[in-house]
Backbone and ligand atoms as CSV (ligand in chain L), in Angstrom:
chain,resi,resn,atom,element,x,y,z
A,1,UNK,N,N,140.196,141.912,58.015
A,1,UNK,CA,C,138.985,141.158,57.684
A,1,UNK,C,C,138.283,140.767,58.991
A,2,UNK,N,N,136.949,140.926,59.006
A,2,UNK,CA,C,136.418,140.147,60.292
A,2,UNK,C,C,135.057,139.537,59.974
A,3,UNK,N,N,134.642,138.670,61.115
A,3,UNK,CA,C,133.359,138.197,60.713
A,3,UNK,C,C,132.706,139.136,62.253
A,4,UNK,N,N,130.943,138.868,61.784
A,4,UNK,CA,C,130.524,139.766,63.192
A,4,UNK,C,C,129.041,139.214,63.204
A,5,UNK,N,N,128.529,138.650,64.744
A,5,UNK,CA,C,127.273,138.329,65.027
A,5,UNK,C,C,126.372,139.492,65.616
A,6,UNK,N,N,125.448,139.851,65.604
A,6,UNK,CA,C,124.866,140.308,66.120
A,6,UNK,C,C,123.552,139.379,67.426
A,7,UNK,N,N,123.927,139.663,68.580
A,7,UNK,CA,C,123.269,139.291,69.255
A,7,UNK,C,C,121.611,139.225,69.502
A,8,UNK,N,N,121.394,140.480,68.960
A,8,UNK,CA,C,119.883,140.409,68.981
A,8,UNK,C,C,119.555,139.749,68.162
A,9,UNK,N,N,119.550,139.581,66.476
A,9,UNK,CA,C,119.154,139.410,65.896
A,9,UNK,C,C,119.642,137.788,65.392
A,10,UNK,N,N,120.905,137.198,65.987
A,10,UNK,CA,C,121.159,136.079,66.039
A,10,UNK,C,C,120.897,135.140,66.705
A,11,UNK,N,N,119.646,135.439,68.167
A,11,UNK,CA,C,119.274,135.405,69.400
A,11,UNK,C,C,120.596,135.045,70.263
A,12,UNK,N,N,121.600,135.484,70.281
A,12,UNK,CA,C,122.697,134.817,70.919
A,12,UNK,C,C,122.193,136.118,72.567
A,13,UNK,N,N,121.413,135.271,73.431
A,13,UNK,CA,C,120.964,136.595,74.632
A,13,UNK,C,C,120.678,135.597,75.819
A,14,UNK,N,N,120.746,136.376,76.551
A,14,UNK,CA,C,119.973,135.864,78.379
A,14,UNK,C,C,119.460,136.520,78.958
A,15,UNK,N,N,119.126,136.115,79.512
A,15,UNK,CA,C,118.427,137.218,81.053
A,15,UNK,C,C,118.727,136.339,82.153
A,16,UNK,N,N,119.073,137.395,83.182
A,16,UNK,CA,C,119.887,137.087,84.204
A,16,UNK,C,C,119.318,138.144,85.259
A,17,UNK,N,N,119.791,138.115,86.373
A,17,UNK,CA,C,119.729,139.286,87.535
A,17,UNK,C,C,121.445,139.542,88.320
A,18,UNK,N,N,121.118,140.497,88.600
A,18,UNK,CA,C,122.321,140.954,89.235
A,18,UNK,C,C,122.321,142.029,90.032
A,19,UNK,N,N,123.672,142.469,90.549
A,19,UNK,CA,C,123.527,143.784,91.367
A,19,UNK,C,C,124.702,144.295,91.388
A,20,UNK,N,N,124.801,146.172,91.820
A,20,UNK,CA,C,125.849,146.495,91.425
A,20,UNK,C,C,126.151,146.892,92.340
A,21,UNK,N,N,126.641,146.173,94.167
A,21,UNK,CA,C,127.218,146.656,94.872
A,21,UNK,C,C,127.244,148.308,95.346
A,22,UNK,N,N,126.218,148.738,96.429
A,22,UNK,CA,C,126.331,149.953,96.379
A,22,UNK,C,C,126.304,151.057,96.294
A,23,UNK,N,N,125.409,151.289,94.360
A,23,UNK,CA,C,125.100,151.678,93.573
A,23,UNK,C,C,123.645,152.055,93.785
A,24,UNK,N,N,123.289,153.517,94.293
A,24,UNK,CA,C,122.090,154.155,94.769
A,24,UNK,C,C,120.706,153.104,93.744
A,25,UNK,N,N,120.933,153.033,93.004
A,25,UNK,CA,C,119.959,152.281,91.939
A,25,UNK,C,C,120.136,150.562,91.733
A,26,UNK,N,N,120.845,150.286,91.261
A,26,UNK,CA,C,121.321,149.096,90.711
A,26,UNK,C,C,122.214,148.121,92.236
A,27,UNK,N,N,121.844,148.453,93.122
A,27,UNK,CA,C,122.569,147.960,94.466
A,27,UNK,C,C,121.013,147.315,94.863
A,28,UNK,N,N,120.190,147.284,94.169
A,28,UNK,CA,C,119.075,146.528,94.154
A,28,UNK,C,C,118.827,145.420,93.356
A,29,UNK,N,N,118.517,143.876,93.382
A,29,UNK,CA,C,118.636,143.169,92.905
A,29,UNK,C,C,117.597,143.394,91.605
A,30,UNK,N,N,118.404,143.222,90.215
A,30,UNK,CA,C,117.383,143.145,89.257
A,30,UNK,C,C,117.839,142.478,87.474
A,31,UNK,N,N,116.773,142.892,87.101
A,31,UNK,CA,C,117.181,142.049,85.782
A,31,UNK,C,C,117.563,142.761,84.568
A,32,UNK,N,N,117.961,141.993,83.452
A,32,UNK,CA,C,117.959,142.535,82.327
A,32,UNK,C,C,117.682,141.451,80.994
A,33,UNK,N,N,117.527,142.009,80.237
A,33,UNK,CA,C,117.657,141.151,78.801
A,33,UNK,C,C,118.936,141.073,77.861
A,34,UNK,N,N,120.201,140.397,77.908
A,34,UNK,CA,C,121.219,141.031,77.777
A,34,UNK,C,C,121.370,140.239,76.039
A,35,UNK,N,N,122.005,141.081,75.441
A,35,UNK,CA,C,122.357,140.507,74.230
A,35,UNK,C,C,124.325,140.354,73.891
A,36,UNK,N,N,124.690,139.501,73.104
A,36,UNK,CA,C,125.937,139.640,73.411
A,36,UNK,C,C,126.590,139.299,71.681
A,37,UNK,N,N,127.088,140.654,71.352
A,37,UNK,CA,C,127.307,140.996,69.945
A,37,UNK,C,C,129.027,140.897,69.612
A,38,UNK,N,N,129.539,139.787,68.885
A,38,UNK,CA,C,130.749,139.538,68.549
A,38,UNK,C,C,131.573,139.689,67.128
A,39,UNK,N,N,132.380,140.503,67.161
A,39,UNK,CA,C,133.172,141.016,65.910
A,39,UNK,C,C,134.597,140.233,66.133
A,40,UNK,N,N,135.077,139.080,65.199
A,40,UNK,CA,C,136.070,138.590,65.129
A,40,UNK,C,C,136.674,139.031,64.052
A,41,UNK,N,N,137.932,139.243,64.423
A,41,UNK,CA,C,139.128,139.982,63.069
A,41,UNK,C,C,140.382,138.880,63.057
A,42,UNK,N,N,140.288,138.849,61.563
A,42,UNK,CA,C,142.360,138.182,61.414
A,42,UNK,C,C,142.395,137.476,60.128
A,43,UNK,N,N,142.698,136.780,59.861
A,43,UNK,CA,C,142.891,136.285,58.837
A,43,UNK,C,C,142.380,134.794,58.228
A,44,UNK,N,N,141.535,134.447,57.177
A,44,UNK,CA,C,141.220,133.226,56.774
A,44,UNK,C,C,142.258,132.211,57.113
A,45,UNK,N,N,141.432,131.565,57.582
A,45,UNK,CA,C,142.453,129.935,57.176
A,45,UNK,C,C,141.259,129.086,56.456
A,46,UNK,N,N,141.913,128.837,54.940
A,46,UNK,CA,C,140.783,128.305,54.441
A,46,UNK,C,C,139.757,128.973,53.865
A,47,UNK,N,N,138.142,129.003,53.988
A,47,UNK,CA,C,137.433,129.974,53.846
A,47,UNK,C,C,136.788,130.967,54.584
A,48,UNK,N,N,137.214,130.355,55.934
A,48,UNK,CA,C,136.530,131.363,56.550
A,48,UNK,C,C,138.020,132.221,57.774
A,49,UNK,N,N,137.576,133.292,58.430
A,49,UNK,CA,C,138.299,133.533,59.403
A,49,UNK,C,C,138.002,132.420,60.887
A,50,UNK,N,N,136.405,132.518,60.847
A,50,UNK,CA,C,135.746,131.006,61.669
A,50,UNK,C,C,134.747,130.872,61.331
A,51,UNK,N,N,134.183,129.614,61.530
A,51,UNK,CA,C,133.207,129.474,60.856
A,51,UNK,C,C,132.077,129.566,61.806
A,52,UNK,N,N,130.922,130.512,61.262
A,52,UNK,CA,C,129.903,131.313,61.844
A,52,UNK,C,C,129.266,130.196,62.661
A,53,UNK,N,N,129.025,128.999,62.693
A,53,UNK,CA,C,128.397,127.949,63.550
A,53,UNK,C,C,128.780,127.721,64.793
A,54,UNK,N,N,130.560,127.646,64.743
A,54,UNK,CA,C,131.377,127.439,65.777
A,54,UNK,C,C,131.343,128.483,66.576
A,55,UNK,N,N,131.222,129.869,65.925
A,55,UNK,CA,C,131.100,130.903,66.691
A,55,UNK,C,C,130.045,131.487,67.871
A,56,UNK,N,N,129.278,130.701,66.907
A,56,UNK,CA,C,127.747,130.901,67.351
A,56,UNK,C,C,127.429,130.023,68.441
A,57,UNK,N,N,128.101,128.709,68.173
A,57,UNK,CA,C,128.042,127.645,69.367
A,57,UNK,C,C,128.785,128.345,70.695
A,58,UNK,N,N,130.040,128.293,70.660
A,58,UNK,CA,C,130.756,129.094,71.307
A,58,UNK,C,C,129.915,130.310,71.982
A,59,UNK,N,N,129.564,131.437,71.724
A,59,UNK,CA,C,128.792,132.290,72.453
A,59,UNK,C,C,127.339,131.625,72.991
A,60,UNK,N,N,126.756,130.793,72.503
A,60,UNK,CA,C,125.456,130.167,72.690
A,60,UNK,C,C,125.755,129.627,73.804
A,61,UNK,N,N,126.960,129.166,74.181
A,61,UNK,CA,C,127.094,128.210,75.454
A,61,UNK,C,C,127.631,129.098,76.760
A,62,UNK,N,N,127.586,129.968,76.710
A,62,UNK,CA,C,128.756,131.040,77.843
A,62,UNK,C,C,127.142,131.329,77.665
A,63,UNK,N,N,126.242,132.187,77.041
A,63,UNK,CA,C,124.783,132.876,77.181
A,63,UNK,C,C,123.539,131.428,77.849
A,64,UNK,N,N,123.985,129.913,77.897
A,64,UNK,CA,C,123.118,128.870,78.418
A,64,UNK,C,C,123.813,129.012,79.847
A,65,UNK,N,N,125.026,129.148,80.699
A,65,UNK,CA,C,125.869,129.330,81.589
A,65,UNK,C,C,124.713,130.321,82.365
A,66,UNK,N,N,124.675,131.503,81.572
A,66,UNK,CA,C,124.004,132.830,82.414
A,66,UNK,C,C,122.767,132.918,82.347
A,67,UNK,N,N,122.215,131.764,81.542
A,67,UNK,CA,C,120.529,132.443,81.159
A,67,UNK,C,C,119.908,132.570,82.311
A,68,UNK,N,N,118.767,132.837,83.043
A,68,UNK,CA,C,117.879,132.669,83.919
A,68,UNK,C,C,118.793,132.424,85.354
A,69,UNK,N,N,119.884,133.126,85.435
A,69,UNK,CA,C,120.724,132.767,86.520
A,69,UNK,C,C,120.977,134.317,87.418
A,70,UNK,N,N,120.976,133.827,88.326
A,70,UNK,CA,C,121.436,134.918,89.553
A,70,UNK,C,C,123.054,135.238,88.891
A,71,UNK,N,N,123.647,136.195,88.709
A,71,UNK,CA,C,125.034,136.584,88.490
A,71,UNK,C,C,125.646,137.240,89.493
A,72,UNK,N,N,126.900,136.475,89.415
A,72,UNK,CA,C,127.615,137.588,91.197
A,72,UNK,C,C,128.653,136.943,90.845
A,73,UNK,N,N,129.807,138.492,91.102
A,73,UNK,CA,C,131.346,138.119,90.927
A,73,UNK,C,C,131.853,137.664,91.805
A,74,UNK,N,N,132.521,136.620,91.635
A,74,UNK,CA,C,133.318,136.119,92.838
A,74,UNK,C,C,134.461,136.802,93.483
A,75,UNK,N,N,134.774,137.699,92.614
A,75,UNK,CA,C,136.133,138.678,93.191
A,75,UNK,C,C,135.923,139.652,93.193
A,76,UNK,N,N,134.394,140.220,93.955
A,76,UNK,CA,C,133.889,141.462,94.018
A,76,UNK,C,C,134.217,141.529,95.564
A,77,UNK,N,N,134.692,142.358,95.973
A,77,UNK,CA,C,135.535,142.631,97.478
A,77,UNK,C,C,134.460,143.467,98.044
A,78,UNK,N,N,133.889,143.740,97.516
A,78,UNK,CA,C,132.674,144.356,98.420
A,78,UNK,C,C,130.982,143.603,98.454
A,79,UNK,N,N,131.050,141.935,98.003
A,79,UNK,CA,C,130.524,141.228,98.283
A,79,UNK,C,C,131.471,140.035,99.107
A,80,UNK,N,N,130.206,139.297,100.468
A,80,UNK,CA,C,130.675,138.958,101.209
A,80,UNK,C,C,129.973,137.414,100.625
A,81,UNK,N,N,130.620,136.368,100.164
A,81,UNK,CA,C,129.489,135.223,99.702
A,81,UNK,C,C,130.333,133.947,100.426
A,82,UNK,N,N,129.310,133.349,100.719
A,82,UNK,CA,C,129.685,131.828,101.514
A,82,UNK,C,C,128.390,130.803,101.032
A,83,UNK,N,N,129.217,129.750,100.655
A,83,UNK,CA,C,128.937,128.898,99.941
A,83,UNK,C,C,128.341,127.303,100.560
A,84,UNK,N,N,127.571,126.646,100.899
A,84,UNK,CA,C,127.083,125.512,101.382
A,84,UNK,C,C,126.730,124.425,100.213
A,85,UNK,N,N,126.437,123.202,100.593
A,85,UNK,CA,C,126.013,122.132,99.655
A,85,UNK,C,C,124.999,122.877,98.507
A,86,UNK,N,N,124.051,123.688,99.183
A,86,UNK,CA,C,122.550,124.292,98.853
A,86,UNK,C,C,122.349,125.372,98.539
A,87,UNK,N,N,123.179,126.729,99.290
A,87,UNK,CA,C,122.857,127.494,98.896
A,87,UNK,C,C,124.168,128.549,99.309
A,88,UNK,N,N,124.295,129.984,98.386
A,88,UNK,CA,C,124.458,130.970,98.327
A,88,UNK,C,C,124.038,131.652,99.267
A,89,UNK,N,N,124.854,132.713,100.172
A,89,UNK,CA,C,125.124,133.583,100.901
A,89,UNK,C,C,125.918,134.808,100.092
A,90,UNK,N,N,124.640,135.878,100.412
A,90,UNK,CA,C,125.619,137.074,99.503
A,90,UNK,C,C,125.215,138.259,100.711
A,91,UNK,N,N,126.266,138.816,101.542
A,91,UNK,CA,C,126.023,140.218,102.027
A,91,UNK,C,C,126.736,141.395,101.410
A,92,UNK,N,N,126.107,142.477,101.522
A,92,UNK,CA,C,126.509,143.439,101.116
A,92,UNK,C,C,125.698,144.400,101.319
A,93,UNK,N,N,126.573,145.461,101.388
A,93,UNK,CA,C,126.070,147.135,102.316
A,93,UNK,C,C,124.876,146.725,103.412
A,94,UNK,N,N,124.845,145.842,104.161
A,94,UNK,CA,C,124.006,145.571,105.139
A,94,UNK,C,C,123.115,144.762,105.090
A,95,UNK,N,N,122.766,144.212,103.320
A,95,UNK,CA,C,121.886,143.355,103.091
A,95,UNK,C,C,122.278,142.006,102.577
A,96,UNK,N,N,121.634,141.061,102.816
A,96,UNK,CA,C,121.751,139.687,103.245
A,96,UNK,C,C,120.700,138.890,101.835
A,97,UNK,N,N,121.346,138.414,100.684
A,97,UNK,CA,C,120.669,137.020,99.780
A,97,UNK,C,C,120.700,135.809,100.059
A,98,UNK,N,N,120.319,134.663,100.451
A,98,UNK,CA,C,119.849,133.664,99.867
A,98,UNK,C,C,119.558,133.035,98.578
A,99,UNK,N,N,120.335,132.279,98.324
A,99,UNK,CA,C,120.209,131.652,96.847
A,99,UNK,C,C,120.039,130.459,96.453
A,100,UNK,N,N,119.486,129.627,96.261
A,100,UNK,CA,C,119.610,127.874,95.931
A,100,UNK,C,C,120.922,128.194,95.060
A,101,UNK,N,N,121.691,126.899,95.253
A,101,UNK,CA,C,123.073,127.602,94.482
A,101,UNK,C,C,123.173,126.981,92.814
A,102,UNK,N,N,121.602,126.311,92.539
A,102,UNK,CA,C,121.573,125.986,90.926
A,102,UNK,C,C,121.223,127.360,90.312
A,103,UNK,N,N,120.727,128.451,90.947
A,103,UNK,CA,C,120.202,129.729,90.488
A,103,UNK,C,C,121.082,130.629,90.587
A,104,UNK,N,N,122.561,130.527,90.355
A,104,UNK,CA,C,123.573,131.265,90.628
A,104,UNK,C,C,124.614,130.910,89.751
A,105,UNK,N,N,125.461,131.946,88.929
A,105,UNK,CA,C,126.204,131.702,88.004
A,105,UNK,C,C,127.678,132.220,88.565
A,106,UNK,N,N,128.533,132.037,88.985
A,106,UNK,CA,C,130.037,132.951,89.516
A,106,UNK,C,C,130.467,132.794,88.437
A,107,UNK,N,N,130.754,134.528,88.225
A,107,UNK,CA,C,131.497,134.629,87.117
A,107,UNK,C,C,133.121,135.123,87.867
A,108,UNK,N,N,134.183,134.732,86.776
A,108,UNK,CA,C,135.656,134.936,87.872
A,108,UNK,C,C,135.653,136.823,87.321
A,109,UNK,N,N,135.403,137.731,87.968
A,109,UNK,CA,C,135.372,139.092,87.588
A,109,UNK,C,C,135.649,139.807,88.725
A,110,UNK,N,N,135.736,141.067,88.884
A,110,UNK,CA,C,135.277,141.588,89.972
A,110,UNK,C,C,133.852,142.543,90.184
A,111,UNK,N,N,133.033,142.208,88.989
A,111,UNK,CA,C,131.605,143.307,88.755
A,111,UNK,C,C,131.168,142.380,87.557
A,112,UNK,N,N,129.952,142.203,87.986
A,112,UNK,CA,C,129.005,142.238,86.762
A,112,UNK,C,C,127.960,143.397,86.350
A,113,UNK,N,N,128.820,144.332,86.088
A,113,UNK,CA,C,128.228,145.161,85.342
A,113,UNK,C,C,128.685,144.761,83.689
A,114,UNK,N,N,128.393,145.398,82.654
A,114,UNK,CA,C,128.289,145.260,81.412
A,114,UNK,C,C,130.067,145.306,80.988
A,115,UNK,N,N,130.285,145.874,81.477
A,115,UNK,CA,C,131.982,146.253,80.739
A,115,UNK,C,C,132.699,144.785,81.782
A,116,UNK,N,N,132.275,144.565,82.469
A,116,UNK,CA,C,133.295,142.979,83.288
A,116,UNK,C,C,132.501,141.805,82.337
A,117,UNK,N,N,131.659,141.820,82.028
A,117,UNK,CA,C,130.446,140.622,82.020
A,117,UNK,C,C,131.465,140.557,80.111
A,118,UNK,N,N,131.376,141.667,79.722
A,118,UNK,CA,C,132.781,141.327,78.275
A,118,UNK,C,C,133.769,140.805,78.485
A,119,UNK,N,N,134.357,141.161,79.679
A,119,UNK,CA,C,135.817,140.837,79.437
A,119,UNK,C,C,135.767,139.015,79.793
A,120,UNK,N,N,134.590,138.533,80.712
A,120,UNK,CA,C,134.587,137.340,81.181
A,120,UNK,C,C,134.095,136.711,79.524
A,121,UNK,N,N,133.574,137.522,78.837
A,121,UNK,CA,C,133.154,136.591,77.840
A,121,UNK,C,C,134.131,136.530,76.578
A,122,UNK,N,N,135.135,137.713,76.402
A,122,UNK,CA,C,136.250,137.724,75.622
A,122,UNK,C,C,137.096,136.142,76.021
A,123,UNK,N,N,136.974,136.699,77.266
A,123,UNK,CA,C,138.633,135.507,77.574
A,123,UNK,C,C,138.025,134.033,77.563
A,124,UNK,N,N,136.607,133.590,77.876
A,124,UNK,CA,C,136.120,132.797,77.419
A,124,UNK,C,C,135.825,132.253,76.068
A,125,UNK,N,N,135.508,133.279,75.349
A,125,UNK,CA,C,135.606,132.393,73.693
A,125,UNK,C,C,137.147,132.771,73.088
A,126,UNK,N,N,138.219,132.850,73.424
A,126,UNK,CA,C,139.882,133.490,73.459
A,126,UNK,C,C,140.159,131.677,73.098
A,127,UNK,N,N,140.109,130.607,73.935
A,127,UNK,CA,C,140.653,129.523,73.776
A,127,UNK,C,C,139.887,128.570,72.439
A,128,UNK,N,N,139.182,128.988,72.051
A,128,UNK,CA,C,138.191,128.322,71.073
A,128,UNK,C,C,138.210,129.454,69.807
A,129,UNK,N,N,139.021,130.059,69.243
A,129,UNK,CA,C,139.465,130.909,67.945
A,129,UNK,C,C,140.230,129.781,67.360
A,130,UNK,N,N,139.588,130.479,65.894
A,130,UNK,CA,C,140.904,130.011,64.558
A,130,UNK,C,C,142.044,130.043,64.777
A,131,UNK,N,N,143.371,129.514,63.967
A,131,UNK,CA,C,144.649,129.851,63.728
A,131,UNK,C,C,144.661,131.770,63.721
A,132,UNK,N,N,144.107,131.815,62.866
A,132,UNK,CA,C,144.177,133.464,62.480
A,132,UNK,C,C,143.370,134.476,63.070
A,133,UNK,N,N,142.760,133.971,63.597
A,133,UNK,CA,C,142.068,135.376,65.039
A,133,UNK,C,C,143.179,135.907,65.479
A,134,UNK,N,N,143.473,137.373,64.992
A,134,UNK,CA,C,144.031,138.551,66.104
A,134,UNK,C,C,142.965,138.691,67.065
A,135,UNK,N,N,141.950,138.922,67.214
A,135,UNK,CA,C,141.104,140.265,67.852
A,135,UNK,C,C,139.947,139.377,67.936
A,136,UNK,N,N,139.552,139.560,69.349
A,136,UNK,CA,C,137.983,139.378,69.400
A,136,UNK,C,C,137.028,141.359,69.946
A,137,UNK,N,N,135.997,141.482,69.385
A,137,UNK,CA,C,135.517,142.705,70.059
A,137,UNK,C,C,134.454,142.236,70.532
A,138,UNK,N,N,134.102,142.385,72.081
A,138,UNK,CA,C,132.551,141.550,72.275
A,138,UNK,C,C,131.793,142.933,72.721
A,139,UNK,N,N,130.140,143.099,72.740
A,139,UNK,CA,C,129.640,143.891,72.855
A,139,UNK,C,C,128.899,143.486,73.845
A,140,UNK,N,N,128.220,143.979,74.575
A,140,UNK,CA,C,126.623,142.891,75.509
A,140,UNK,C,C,125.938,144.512,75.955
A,141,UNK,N,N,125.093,144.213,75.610
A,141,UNK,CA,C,124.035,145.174,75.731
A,141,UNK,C,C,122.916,144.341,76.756
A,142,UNK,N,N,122.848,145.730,77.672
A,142,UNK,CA,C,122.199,146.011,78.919
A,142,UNK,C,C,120.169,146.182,78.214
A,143,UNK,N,N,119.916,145.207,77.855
A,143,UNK,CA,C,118.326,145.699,77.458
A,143,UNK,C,C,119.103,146.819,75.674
A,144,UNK,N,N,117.731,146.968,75.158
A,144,UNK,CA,C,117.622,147.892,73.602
A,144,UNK,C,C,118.647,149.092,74.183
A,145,UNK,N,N,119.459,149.821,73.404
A,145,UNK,CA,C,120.205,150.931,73.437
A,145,UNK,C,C,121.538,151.089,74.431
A,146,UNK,N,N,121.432,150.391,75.160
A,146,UNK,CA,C,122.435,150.312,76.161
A,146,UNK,C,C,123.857,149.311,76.362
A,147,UNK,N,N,124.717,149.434,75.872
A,147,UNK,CA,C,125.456,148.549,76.275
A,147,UNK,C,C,127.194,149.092,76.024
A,148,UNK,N,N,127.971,147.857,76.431
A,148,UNK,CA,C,129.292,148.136,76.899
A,148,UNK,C,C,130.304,147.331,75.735
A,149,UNK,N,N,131.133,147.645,75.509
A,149,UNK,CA,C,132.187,146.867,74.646
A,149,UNK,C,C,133.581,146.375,75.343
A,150,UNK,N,N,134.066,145.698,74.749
A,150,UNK,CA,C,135.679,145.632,74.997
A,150,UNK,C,C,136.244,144.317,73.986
A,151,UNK,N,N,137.514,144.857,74.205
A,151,UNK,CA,C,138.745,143.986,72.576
A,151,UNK,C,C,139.293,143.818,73.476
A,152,UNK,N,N,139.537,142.216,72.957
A,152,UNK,CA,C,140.479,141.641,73.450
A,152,UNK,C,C,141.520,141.109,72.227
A,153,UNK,N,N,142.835,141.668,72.191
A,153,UNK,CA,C,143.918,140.958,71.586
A,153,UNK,C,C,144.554,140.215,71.437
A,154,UNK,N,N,144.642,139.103,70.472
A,154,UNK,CA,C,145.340,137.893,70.614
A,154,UNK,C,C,146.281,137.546,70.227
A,155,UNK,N,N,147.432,137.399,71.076
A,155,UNK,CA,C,149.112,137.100,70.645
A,155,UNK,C,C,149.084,135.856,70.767
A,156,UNK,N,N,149.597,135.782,69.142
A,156,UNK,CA,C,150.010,134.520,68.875
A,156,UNK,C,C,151.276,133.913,68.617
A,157,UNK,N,N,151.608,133.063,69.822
A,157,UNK,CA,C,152.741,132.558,70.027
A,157,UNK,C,C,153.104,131.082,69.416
A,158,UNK,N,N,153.411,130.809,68.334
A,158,UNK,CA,C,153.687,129.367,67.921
A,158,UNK,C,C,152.494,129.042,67.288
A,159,UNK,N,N,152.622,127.344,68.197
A,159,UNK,CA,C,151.557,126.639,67.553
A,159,UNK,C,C,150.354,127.544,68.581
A,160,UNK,N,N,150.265,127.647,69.789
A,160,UNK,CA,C,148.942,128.503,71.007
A,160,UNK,C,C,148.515,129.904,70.534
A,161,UNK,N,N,147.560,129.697,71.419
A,161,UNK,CA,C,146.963,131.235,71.462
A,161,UNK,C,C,147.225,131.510,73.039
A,162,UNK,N,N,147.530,133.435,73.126
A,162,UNK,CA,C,147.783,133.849,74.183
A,162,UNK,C,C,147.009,134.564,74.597
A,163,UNK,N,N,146.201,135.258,75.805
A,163,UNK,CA,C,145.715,136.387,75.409
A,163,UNK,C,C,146.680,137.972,75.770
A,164,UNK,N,N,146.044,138.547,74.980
A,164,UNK,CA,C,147.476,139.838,74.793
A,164,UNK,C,C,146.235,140.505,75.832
A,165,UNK,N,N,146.775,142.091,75.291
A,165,UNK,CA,C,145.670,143.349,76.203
A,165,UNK,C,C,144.397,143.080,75.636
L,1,ZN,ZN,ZN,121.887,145.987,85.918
């Protein structure tokens, strides 16, 4: 059984900028319109598996985190970032950002590209599931037609939740 949001159409979205280290194209700072589409699986407790509000809150608040924000992984080894009261320092392949550091979101990843930017958002809504969530599947789409998936599995140990693969 699962329940499932759709991001576009639930407005659960941001826009953000980013860069992909490197990357003949995307090693240029830029934006997107990202949407972020969630399929929860497992079993009712009660009437629902969760209830679509909580869910919705839950992703609504990880997408207020990133909206209108500079994005950069903090455990991207091929970004060089140093941090002051004020501002963001980002080098990489020779080039040098500046950031006021309210316009900057660190996500704990090593890429914000589309397939990391899931997994940061799996393991983020992972502690805030039902009793009966096995499975979260999150989607986030890169702008209309484009986007990345990943499942995350949830072992459940006792009274906690764990996260599995
Ligand atoms: Zn991009």
């Amino acid at each position: 059984m699962w329940v499932e949001l759709d991001g576009w159409t639930a407005k659960l979205r941001f826009s953000a900028c980013h860069l992909i280290p490197h990357h003949p194209k995307c090693g240029r700072l830029h934006g997107h319109t990202y949407a972020v589409s969630v399929k929860v699986f497992g079993e009712r407790t009660g009437e629902f598996i969760i209830d679509f509000e909580i869910l919705k809150g839950l992703i609504a608040e990880i997408c207020e985190r990133l909206d209108h924000r500079v994005i950069l992984a903090e455990n991207d080894t091929r970004l060089q970032i140093t941090k002051d009261d004020q501002s963001i320092i980002v080098e990489t392949g020779g080039k040098m950002y500046q950031f006021p550091i309210e316009d900057v979101t660190l996500v704990p990843t090593d890429s914000t590209s589309a397939e990391s930017l899931c997994e940061y958002v799996a393991s983020e809504l992972a502690p805030g599931m039902s009793p009966g969530v096995s499975r979260i599947e999150v989607r986030i789409d890169e702008g209309l037609g484009q986007g990345a998936g990943f499942t995350l599995d949830i072992a459940r140990t006792g009274a906690g939740a764990g996260a599995g693969t």
